[in-house]
C-alpha positions in Angstrom: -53.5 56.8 -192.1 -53.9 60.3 -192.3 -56.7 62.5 -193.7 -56.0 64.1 -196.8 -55.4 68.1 -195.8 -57.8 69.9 -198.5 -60.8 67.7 -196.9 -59.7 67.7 -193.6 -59.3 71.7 -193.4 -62.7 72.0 -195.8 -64.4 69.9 -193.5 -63.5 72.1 -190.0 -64.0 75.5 -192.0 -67.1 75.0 -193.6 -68.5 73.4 -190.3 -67.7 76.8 -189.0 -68.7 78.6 -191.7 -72.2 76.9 -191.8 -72.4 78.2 -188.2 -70.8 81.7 -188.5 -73.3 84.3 -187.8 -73.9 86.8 -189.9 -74.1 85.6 -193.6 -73.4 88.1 -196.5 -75.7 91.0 -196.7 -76.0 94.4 -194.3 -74.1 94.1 -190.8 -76.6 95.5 -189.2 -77.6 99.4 -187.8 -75.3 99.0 -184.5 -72.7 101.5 -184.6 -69.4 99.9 -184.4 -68.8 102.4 -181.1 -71.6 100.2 -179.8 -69.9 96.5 -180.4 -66.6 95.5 -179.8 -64.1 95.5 -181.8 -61.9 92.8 -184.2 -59.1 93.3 -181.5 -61.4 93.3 -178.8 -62.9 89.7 -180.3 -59.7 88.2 -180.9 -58.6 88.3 -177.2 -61.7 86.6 -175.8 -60.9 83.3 -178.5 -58.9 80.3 -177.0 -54.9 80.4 -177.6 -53.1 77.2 -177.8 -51.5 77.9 -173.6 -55.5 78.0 -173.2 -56.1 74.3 -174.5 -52.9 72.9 -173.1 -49.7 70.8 -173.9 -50.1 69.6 -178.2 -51.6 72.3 -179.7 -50.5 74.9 -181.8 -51.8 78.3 -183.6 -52.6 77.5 -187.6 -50.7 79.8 -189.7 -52.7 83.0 -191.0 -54.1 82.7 -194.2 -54.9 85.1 -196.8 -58.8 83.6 -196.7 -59.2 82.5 -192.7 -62.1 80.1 -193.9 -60.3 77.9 -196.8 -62.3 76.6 -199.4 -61.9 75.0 -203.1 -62.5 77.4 -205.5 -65.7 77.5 -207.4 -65.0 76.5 -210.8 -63.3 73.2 -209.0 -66.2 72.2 -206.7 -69.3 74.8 -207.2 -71.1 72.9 -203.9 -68.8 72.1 -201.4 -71.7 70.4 -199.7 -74.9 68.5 -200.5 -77.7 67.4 -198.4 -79.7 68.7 -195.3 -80.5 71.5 -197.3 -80.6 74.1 -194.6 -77.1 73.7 -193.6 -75.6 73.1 -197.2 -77.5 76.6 -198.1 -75.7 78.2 -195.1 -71.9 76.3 -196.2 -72.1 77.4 -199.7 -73.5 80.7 -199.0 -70.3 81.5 -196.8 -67.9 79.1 -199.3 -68.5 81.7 -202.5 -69.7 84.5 -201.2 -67.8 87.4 -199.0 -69.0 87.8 -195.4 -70.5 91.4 -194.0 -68.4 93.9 -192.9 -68.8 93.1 -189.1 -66.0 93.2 -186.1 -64.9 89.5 -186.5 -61.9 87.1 -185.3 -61.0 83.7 -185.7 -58.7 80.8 -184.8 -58.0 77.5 -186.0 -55.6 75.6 -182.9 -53.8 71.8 -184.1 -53.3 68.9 -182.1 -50.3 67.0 -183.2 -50.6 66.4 -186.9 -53.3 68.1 -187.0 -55.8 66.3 -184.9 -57.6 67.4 -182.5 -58.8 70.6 -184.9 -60.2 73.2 -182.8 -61.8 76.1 -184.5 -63.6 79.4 -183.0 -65.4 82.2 -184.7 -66.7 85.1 -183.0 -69.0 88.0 -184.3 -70.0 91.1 -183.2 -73.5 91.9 -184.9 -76.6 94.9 -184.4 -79.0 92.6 -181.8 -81.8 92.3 -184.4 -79.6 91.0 -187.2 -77.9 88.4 -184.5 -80.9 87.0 -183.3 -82.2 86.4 -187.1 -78.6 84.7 -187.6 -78.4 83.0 -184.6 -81.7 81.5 -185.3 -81.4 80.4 -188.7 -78.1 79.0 -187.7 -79.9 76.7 -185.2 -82.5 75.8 -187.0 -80.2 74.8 -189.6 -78.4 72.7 -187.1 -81.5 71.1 -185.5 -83.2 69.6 -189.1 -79.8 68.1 -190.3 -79.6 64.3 -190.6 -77.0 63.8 -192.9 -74.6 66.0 -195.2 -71.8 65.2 -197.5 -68.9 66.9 -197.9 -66.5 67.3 -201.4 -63.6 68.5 -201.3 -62.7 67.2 -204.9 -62.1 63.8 -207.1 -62.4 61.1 -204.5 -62.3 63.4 -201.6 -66.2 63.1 -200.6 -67.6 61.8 -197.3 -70.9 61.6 -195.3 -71.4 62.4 -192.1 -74.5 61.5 -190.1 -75.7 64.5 -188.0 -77.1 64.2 -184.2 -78.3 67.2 -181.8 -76.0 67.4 -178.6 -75.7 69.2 -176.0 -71.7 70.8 -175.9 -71.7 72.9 -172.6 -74.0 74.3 -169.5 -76.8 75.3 -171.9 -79.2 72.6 -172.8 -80.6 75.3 -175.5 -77.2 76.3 -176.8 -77.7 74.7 -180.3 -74.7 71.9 -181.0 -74.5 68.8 -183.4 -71.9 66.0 -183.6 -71.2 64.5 -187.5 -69.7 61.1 -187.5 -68.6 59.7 -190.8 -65.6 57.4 -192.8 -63.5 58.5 -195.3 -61.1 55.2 -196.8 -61.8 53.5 -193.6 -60.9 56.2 -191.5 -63.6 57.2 -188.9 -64.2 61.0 -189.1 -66.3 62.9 -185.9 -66.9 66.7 -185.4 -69.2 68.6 -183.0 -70.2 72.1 -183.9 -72.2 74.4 -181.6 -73.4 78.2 -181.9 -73.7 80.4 -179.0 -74.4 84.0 -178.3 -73.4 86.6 -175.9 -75.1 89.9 -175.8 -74.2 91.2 -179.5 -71.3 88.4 -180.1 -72.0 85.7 -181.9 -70.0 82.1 -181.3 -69.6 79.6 -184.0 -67.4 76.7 -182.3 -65.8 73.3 -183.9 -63.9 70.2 -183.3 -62.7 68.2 -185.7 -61.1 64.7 -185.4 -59.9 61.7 -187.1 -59.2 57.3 -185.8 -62.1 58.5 -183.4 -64.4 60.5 -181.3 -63.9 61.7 -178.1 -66.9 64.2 -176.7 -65.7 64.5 -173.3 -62.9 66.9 -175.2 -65.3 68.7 -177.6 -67.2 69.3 -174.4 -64.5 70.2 -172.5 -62.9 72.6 -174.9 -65.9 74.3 -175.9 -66.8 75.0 -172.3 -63.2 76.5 -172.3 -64.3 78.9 -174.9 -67.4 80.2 -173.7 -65.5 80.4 -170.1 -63.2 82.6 -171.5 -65.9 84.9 -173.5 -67.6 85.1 -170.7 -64.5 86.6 -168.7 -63.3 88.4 -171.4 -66.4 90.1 -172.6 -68.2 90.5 -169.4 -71.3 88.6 -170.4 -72.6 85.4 -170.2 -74.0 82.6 -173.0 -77.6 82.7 -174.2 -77.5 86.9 -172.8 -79.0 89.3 -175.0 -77.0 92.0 -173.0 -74.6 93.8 -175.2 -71.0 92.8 -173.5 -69.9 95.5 -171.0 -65.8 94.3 -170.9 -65.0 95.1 -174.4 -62.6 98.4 -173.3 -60.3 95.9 -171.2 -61.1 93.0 -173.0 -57.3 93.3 -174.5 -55.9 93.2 -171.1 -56.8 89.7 -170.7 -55.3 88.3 -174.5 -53.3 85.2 -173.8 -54.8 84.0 -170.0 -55.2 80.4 -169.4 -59.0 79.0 -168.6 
């Protein structure tokens, strides 16, 4: 059976979203000389040669987090009020102007999902963001997700850890939808003035060496990429070459 697409691409986005750093308001008083750039951002995010044989790139959309529109389903998400604040914050209202990139990378049919966010924000503003974000992470027990008539599901929410860092801030959601079992892990990080917000998303199962594995892929390659490392508060000192390194396998 497979998941029906408008709650299986709601679900991955607005686990992102709830995580994206940086919700709508000021981007901050950094110059943008002083953080790196969209371009610069994109090259540091996994590619589908990164993750390996199975996955592809998600088409572009017009709206890189896809959500319902309000009139159709006002709360996207109820529950754990924390997170749901942060999720329908970022569902119906525009993000700041700050340097930003994203993927979204497919397993066969669609599962595995693998998504990645990255943000470049003024140090102040990211470590308000990055905090919130966790906080919201940490208090969460259990959140439902709509994604229209008969598309609803609960997912139970448990702190983990994803990579090297015990106190980067991560949470696995396990749920059913129709008999199908439904898992995702979601974890923030930040490096220096970039902010991470990472998911994985699949369906018939859960399989956290993967999530794990991939995420630890991503921060691997920020790392290279940027020249910083996760948890730094050390602006990135790469971003000038960071372009040279677009498309390199972990």
């Amino acid at each position: 059976m497979s998941l029906p697409r408008p709650l299986h691409a709601l679900t991955a986005a607005v686990l992102v979203a709830a995580a994206t750093l940086g919700p709508a308001g000021a981007a901050g008083a950094a110059s943008a000389q002083s953080l790196p750039s969209a371009d610069q951002l994109k090259s540091a995010l996994l590619t589908a040669n990164d993750l390996g044989p199975g996955y592809t790139e998600a088409p572009a959309t017009a709206s890189p987090s896809p959500s319902p529109s309000p009139s159709a389903t006002p709360t996207p998400v109820s529950g754990c009020d924390a997170l749901s604040a942060l999720i329908n914050l970022h569902a119906t209202t525009p993000g700041p102007e700050a340097p930003s990139a994203e993927t979204e990378l497919d397993g066969q049919d669609g599962n595995p999902m693998v998504t990645e966010a990255l943000t470049a924000e003024d140090p102040a503003r990211l470590t308000t963001d990055f905090n919130t974000a966790a906080d919201a992470l940490r208090t969460c027990h259990t959140i439902t997700f709509n994604a229209g008539v008969g598309d609803t599901v609960t997912f139970t929410v448990t702190p983990v850890t994803l990579g090297d860092r015990p106190d980067a801030p991560a949470a696995r959601l396990d749920g059913t939808l129709a008999g199908v079992q439904l898992s995702a892990f979601v974890g923030v990080e930040r490096f220096g003035t970039v902010g991470l917000a990472y998911g994985y998303f699949q369906r018939q199962g859960a399989d956290p060496q993967a999530a794990s594995m991939q995420y630890r892929s991503a921060v691997a390659k920020i790392e290279r990429t940027l020249g910083t490392t996760a948890g730094s508060t050390t602006p990135p000192t790469a971003t000038a070459t960071a372009t040279a390194t677009q498309g390199m396998s972990v």
